[in-house]
N, C-alpha and C positions, 0 to 999 in steps of 0.2 A: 087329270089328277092334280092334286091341289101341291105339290111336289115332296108331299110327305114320302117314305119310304116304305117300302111293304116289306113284314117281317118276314122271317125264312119258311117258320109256319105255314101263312097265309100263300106264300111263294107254292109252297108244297103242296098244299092242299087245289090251288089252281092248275097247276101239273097235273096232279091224279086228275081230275075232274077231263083233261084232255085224255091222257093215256091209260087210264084206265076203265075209266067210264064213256070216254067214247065221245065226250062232248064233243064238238068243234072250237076250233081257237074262237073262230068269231063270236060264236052262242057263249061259249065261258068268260071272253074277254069285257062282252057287253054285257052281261050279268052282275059281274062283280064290278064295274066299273071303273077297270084296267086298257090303257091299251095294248090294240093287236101287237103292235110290235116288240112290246115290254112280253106280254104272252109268251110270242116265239121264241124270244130268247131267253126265257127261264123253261120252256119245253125242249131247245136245242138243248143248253147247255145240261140239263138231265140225260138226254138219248146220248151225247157223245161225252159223256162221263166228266163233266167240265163242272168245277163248281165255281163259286163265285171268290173264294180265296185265290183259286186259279186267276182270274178275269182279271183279277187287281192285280198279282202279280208280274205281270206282261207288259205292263207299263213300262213298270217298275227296272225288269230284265231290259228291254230295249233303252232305256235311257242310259244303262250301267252298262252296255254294248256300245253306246253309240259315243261316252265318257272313256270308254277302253280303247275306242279305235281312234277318237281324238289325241290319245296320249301315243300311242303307235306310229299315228302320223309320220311327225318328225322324223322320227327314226326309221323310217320306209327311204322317205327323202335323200337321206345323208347317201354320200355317196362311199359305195363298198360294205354298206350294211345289209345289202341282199345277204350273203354269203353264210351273215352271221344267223338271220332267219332261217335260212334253209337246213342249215346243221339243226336248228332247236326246234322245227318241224316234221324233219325226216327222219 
């Protein structure tokens, strides 16, 4: 692929082509001149109900998790701030 992006259409229509009509990844992927592995993962993420607003959001989620638990830090650290945790979790 020339690293253009394939539109959600074109996405869908190569999906059906697997799932409904039976193609095979490999015969629909070489056809339209996609790779397999781009294939699979626009055929997974239909079968397990994933879209692509999902896909990008997860980044997203894991970095604003891993910014929350860097600000928690500290405060794990101190000493006698267990106690104050466990009240506001239990």
């Amino acid at each position: 692929m020339s690293g253009q992006r394939d539109t959600p259409e074109f996405k869908d229509e190569a999906v059906k082509q697997v799932l409904d009509r039976g193609y095979s990844v490999a015969e629909t992927a070489e056809r339209l001149g996609v790779s397999h592995h781009s294939l699979y993962k626009w055929v997974n993420a239909v079968k397990h109900g994933s879209s692509e607003q999902q896909a990008n959001e997860l980044p997203e989620a894991k970095r604003e998790a891993l910014k929350l638990r860097a600000q928690l830090r500290p405060a794990l650290k101190k000493k006698g701030s267990r106690p104050v945790f466990m009240r506001i979790f239990n």
